[in-house]
N, C-alpha and C positions, 0 to 999 in steps of 0.2 A: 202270163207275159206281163210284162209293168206297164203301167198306162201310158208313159211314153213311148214306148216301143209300137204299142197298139193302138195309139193315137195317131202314128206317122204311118203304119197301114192303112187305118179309115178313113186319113185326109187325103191320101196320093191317091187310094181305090174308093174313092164312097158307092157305088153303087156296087162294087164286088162284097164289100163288107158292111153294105145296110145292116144294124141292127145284129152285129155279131161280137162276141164274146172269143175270145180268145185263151182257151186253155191246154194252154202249155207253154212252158218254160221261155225265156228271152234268148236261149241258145240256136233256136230254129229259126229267128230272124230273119237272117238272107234268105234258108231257103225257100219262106214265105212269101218274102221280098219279089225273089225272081220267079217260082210260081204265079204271084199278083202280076209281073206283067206278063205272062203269057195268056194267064185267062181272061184277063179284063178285057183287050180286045174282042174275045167272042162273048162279051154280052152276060155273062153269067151271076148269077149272084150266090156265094157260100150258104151253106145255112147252118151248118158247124163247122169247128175249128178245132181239134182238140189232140190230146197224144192216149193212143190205147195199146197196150202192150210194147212199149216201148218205142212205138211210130207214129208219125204223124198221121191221123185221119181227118181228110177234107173232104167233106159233104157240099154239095153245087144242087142247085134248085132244078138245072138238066144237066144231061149227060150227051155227049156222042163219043166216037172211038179214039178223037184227039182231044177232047177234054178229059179222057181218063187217063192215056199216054202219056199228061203233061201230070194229073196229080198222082199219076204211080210213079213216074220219074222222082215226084220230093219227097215222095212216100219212099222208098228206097235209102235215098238220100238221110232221110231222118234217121233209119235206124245204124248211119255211121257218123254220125253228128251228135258231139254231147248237146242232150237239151236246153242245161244248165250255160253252157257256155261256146257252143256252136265248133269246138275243137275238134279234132276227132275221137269217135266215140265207139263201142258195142253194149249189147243189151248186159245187162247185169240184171241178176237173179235174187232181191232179195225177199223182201214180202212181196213185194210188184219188180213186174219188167219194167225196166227204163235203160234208157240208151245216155249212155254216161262215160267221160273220160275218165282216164284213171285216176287220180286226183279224187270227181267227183264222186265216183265210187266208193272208194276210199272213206267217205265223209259220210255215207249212209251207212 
C-alpha cells in the first residue's frame, strides 16, 4: 500500500495500527477503511495486514465471534475487489493468486 494510503489508516486508527505494515496493494483501501471503523471501537489492535492467496488477511492481537464476523466480512469482500485498484475483481491464476480486475490481469 503507498505510504499515503497507510498513513491516513495509522493517523484515523493509531492504536488499531500500532506499529503495522501494510502489505497489500492501495485497491483494498475502503475495505480497510470500513473494517478500521468497525474494529477500533472494540479496543483491538492488528498485528498483520497483508493479502495471502488472493485475500486479505487481518491478524488482531484477540479475537471473539464479532471481531472475526467483521474481518471475514472484508475477507470476503477482498477476493471481489481488484487489489490493485479497488474495482471489481476475481482471483486470477498466474504464478500467485491475486484478486485482480480485468484490465489488471491482463497486465500480469
Amino acid at each position: 500500500m503507498n505510504t499515503h494510503l497507510a498513513d491516513t489508516l495509522t493517523e484515523a486508527f493509531p492504536y488499531l495500527y500500532a506499529n503495522i505494515y501494510f502489505e497489500c496493494d492501495d485497491g483494498w483501501f475502503m475495505i480497510l477503511w470500513q473494517l478500521s471503523l468497525k474494529l477500533d471501537p472494540l479496543g483491538v489492535q492488528a498485528t498483520q495486514v497483508k493479502e495471502k492467496f488472493g485475500a486479505l488477511r487481518f491478524y488482531t492481537d484477540s479475537s471473539s465471534d464479532e471481531i472475526e464476523a467483521i474481518i471475514l466480512e472484508a475477507e470476503r469482500l477482498s477476493l471481489i475487489t481488484c487489489e490493485a485498484c479497488g474495482r471489481p475483481g476475481s482471483a486470477t491464476a498466474t504464478s500467485w493468486i491475486k484478486t485482480y480486475c480485468e484490465d489488471h490481469a491482463n497486465e500480469m
